[in-house]
N, C-alpha and C positions, 0 to 999 in steps of 0.2 A: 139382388134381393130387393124386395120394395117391405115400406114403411107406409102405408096406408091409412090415414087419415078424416075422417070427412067433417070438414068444416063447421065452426060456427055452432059445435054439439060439445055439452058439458064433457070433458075426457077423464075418465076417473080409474081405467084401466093399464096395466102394465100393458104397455107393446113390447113386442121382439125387435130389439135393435138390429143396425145393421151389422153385418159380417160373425153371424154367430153371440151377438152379445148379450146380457141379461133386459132386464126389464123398468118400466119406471112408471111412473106419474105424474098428471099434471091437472089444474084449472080450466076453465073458461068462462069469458064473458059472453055480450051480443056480440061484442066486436073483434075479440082477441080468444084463441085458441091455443095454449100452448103444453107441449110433455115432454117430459128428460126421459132424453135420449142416453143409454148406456151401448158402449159397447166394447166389453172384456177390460172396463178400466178407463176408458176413455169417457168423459161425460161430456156431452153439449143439451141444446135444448132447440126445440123444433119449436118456432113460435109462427101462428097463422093470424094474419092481421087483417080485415076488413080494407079495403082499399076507399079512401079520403074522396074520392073523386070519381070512380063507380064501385059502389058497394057489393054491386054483385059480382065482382071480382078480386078474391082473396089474394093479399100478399105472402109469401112465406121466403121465412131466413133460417137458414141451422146453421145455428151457432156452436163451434165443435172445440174443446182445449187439446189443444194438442201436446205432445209429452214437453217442449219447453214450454207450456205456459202461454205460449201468443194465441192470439184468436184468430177465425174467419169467418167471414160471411157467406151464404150462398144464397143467391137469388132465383127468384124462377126462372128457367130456362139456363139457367147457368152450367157450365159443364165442370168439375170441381176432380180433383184428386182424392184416392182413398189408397196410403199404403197397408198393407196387409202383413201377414206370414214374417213376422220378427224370429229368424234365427235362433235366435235362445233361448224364445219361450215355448212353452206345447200349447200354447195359444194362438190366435190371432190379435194383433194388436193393431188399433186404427187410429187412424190423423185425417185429418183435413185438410186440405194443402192445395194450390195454385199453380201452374195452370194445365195440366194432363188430363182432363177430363175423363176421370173416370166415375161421378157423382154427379147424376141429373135429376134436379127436380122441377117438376112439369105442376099443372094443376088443371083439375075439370072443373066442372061446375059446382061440382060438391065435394069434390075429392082433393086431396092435395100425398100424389105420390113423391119418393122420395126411392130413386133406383139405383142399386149399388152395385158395380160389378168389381171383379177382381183384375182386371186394367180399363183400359177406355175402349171404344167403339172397333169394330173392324170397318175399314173403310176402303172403298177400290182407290186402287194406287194406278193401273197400268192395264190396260187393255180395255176393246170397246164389248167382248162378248163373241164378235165374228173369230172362227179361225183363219189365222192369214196370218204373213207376216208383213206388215207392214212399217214403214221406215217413215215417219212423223213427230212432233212432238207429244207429247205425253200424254195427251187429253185425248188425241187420236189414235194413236197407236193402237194395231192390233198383232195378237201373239197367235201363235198356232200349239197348244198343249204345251203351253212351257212347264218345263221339267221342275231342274233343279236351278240352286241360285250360288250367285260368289260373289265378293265384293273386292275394288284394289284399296291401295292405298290412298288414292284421290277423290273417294267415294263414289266413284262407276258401279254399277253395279250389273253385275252378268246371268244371260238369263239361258239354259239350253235348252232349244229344242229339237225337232228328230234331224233338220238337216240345217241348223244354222246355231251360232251362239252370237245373240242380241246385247246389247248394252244400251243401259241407262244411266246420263251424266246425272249430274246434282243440280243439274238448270234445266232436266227432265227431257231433253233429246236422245229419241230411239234412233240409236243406227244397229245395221247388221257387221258382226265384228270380221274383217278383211284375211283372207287367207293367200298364202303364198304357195302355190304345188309346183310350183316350179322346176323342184327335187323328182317329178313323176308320184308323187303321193293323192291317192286317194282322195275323196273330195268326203266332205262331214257328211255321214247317216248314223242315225242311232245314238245322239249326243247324249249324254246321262250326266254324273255327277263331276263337277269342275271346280277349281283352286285357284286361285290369281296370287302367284307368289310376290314380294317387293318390289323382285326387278320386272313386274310386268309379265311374266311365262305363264298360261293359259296351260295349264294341267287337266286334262277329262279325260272319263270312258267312253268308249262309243264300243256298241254292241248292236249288228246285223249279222245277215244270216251266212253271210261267206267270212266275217272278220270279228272278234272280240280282241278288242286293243284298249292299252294307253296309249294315248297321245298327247302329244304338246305344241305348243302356238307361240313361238316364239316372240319376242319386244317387235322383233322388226316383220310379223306377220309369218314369218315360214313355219310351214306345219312338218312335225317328225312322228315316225312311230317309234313310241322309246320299247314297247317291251307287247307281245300278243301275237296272235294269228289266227288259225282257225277257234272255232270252240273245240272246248276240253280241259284237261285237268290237268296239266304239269308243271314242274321247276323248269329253269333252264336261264337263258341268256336271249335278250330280244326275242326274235320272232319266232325263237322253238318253246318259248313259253305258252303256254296256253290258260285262259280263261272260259266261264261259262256265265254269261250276262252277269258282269259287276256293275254293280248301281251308284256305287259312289266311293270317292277317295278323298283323301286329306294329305297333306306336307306336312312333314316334322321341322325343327329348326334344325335338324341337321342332313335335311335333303332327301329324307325318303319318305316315298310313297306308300302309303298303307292303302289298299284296295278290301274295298267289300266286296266279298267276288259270290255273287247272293247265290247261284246257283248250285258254285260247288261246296255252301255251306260253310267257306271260312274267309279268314282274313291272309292278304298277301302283304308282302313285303318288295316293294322294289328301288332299287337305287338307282342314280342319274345314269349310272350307265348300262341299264336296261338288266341287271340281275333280281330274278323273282325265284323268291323263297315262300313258303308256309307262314308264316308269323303265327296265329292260331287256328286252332279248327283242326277236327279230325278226319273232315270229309265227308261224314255221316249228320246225318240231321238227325238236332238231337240238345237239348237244356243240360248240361255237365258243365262243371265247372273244373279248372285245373289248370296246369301247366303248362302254354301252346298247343302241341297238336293233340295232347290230350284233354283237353277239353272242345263242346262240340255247340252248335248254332244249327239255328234251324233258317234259310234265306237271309244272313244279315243284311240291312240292306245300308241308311245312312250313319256317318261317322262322325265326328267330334272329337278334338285334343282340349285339354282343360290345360292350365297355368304350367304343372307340374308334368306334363308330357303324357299323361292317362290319357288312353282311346279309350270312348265311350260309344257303343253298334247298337243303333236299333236294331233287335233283332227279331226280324219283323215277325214271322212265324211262330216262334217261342212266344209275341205279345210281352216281349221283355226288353229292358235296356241292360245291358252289360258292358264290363270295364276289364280293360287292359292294360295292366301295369305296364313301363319300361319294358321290365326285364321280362312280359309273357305272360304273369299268373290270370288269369280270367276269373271275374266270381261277379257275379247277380246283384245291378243296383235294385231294379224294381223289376217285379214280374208279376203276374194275374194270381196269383197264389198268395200275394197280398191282399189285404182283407180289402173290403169295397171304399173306396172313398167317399166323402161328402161334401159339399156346398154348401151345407146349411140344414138347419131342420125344417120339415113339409111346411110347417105354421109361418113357414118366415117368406114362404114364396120357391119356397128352393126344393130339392127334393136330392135323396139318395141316389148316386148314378153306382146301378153296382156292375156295369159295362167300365173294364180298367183301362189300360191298354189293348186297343184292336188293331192291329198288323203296323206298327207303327214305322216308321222310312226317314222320319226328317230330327235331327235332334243338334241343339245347339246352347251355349252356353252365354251367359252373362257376365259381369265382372261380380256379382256376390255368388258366384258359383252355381245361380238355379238354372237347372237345365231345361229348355223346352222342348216338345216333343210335339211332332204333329202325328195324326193316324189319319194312315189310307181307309182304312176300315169302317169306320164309323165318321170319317170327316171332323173331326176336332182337332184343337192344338190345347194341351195340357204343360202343366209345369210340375218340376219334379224342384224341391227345395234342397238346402243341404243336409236338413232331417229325413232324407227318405220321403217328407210327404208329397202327394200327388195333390194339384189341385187342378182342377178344369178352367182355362182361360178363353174358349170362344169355340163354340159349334154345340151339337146337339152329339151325346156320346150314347146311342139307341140300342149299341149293338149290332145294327141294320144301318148297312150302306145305302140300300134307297129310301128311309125312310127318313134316313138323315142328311140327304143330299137337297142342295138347293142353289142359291144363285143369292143371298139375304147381304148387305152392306150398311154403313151407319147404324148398328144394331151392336149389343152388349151381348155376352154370354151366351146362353143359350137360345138366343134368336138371334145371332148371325148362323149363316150356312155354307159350305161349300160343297162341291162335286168333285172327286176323286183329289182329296188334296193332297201331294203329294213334302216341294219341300220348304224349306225354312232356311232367313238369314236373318241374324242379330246382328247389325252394322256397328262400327265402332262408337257413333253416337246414340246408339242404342235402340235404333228403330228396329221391328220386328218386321219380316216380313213374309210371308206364304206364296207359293204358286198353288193357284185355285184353276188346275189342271183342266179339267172336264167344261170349266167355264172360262175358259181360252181367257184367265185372268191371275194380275198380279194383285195381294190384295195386303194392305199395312192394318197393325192391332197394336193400337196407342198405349204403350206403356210410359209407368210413371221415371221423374226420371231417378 
């Protein structure tokens, strides 16, 4: 959201604060310009000052109280915090705050913007653009359509693609991650969605055209097929199970595997020692809610366990997320049949996106419970709160994949871009991160902490 300004001119109008907030007033001098700033309760004051030493270039600070009472400054060029989306209230409520950068203000000649987004910049983390896999430090690195992402315990962080699964240390050296076929197993094609349990065990899909399997990667490198074979649709034990392209799983604490098994439209259930059952889904594509296998999914694709052991499946076709109790019951957190969301009103800079969820694959959670959500569809990553509400965190949501695909980095909201993005990690220290597929890139979106 921008705060628009232009210098040095008497200010005798209410502006539209940042993040949805009401409006205020202010004076000016030759040399001093200043207007309070509201926003849903929060008051500071936007002062433009004449600079001492070249006049034709204006100083400005906003000055913001924050709910205890301390203040901050913000300079030009400074990158500043704004938290948002308070849990309890049906508002927005905002602070000012050091040092997440998610408040920039810049100044022209005559202007003095002031740009608010709902976290900070997205910014390339991991890859140079070429596809390749390349094995270098971090600034070099390049990736070949990296998939999906996992993180261990030591902050590595795992990346797959169709025939390899990459790691990135926390001192930012890419290596490719060492396999052991020494058992006569298969070598990796078709890598999809993967897990890094405590003790180190590399859990993934891999789906080609002779094999839909899980597999696993043991501490000490040896790779097993726990459970899969051909494509197709059955229960069973090991390799008389069958799948049809599952896109992503997750680990329970108690050692089972839940599979998106996106093809045949439900959720699997498998244990360490390669027993696959149904968990939900009826098989048929289809938005029902209910009991396991009676209730039905349209391609789910990525999964999430919250505190309390809920599975949460983007489901990607229905343009819905939905929730799986323990014990099976399935029912609809968000889905397109929710009314449109917004950003902010036109006057503020912002505009109504009435594109909700479009095909969405990547979904992950935070320690206050808000889930993120990236879409294949329209290339954006949205956030979902623990009210139900939707809010748009970074890309252009068009409705149109090519209209909203791009290559865009060091940019806020709705001018960042990506191409075919596909998945999402929330690291335990809180970084976000995406694979920006299409642009043979990894790409981090600064959230506050």
């Amino acid at each position: 959201m921008k705060l628009l300004l232009k210098t040095f001119l008497p200010l005798a109008v209410g502006l539209l604060a940042s993040c949805g907030g009401g409006g205020g007033s202010g004076t000016a001098t030759p040399t001093t310009s200043s207007v309070q700033v509201v926003a849903n309760g929060l008051q500071g004051t936007l002062v433009v000052t004449q600079d001492t030493v070249d006049p034709t270039k204006p100083r400005v600070a906003l000055t913001a109280a924050s709910p205890t009472g301390t203040f901050e400054n913000i300079a030009i060029g400074g990158y500043f915090s704004l938290a948002i989306d308070t849990p309890s209230s049906p508002n927005e409520t905002c602070q000012i705050y050091e040092p997440n950068r998610r408040v920039k203000v810049t100044s022209g000649a005559n202007t003095i913007d002031v740009v608010c987004s709902p976290t900070g910049p997205v910014v390339a983390f991991a890859g140079t653009g070429e596809a390749a896999s390349f094995d270098v430090p971090l600034a070099s690195a390049k990736f070949n359509q990296p998939r999906l992402l996992a993180v261990d315990g030591n902050g590595v962080i795992y990346v797959s693609e169709s025939t390899a699964i990459r790691t990135i240390s926390p001192s930012g050296n890419v290596a490719t991650l060492n396999i052991d076929r020494s058992n006569g197993e298969d070598g990796l094609e078709g890598v999809g969605g993967l897990r890094v349990t405590s003790d180190g065990t590399v859990f993934f899909t891999q789906t080609v055209s002779y094999a839909t399997q899980i597999r696993k990667r043991a501490p000490n490198g040896l790779l097993t097929t726990i459970a899969g074979g051909s494509s197709g649709y059955q229960n069973g034990s090991g390799t008389q199970a069958r799948f049809n392209y599952p896109e992503d799983l997750v680990v329970d604490a108690y050692g089972y595997i839940y599979v998106a098994d996106t093809n045949n439209h439900v959720i699997r259930r498998v244990s360490m020692d390669g027993a696959v059952t149904t968990f939900a889904g009826s098989g048929q594509a289809g938005l029902v809610d209910g009991i396991g296998t009676l209730a039905s999914f349209n391609k789910p694709s990525g999964l999430a366990l919250d505190a309390w052991g809920n599975l949460y499946v983007a489901d990607s076709s229905n343009h819905a997320i939905r929730k799986i109790t323990p014990g099976g019951l399935v029912s609809t957190v968000f889905s397109n049949n929710t009314p449109p969301w917004y950003n902010g009103p036109k006057s503020s800079g912002e505009f109504p996106l009435q594109q909700t969820l479009n095909y969405p694959t990547g979904v992950v959670f935070d320690n206050a419970g808000t889930l993120y959500v990236s879409n294949y569809g329209s290339n954006f990553v949205a956030k979902i709160n623990s009210n139900g509400k939707l809010t748009l965190v970074a890309g252009l949501p068009t409705g149109d994949s090519s209209s909203s695909s791009g290559d865009v980095s060091s940019a806020y909201g709705t001018d960042a871009r990506f191409r075919s993005l596909k998945g999402l990690l929330l690291t335990p220290t809180g970084e976000l991160f995406v694979t920006d597929r299409g642009n043979n890139k990894i790409k981090k979106i600064l959230l506050p902490n």
